[in-house]
N, C-alpha and C positions, 0 to 999 in steps of 0.2 A: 651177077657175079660179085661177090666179095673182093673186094680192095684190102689192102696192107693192116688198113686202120679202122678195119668192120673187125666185129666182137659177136657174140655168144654165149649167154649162162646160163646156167640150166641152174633149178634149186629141189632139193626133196623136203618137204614137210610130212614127216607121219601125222596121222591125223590120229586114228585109232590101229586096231588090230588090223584090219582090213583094208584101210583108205588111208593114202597118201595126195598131197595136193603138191601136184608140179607146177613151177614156172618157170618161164623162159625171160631173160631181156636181150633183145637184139639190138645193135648200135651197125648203124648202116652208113657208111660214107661214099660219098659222090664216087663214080668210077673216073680215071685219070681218062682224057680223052685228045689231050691236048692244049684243052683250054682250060682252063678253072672255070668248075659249072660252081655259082653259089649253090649253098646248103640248102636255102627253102627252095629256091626251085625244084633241085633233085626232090628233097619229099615231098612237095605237092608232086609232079608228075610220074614220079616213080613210087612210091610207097602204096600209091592204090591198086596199083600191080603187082604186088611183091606180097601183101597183105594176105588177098585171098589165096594164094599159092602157099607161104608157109600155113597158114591157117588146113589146108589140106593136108598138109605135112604129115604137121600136128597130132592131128583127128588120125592119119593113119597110124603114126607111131603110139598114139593111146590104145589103140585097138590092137595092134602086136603087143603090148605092156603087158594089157587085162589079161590075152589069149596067154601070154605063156605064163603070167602067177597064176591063172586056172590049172593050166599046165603042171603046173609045180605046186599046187595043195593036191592033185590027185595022187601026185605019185611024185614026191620030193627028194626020191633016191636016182629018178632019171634023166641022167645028163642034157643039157638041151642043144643040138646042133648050132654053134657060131664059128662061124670063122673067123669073125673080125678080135684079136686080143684084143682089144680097148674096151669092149662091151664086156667079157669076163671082169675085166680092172674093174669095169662099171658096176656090175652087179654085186662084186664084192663091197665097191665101197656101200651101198646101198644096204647092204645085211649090217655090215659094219655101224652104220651111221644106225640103224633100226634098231641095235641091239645097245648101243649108247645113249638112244631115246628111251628105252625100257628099263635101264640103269639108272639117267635123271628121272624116269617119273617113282624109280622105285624109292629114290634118296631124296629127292623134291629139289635138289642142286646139280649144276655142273661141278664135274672135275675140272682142277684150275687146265689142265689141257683141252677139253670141249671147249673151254672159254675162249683161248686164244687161239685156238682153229675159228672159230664165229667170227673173230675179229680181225682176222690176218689179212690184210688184201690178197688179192691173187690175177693174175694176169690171165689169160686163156689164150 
């Protein structure tokens, strides 16, 4: 279970036309139990557990990714079934961000706003 002050990032890197390279950084903190567990304890005993599960996660959400851009080069005028608005958001930014990648590699520069989107902290 995720506590107050456990975190999430996700990053897209286009690689080329075809392949993007994702990653994740997860920040995991002790759940509240009562006591205050120190820090290294929790990840020695709980992160070996935790590890192979998101790692499953992972590998399935890769395999839904691939299945629907397969999806979407056969036939990229048909809507794809989501319910959750947040993945629409998501996939927008994601066109969004690919079509701004294709813009810097056309000019070999960011525009001074890509710049300070890269730099801008952000909280999740």
């Amino acid at each position: 279970m995720l506590s107050d002050s456990s975190a999430v990032g996700d990053g897209l890197t286009p690689l080329d036309e075809g392949r993007t390279k994702v990653f994740t950084v997860q920040f995991w903190a002790p759940p509240r139990l009562g006591i205050r567990m120190p820090r290294a304890f929790f990840q020695a005993a709980a992160i070996p557990f935790i590890r192979p599960i998101t790692k499953e996660i992972f590998r399935q959400d890769g395999f839904t990714v691939e299945e629907e851009h397969r999806a979407y080069h056969e036939d990229p005028s048909r809507p794809l079934p989501e319910l959750n608005p947040m993945v629409r958001r998501f996939n927008e930014l994601t066109v969004r961000k690919w079509d701004e990648f294709l813009e810097y590699q056309g000019r070999g520069e960011q525009t001074p706003a890509q710049a300070e989107e890269q730099t801008r902290p952000r909280v999740l």
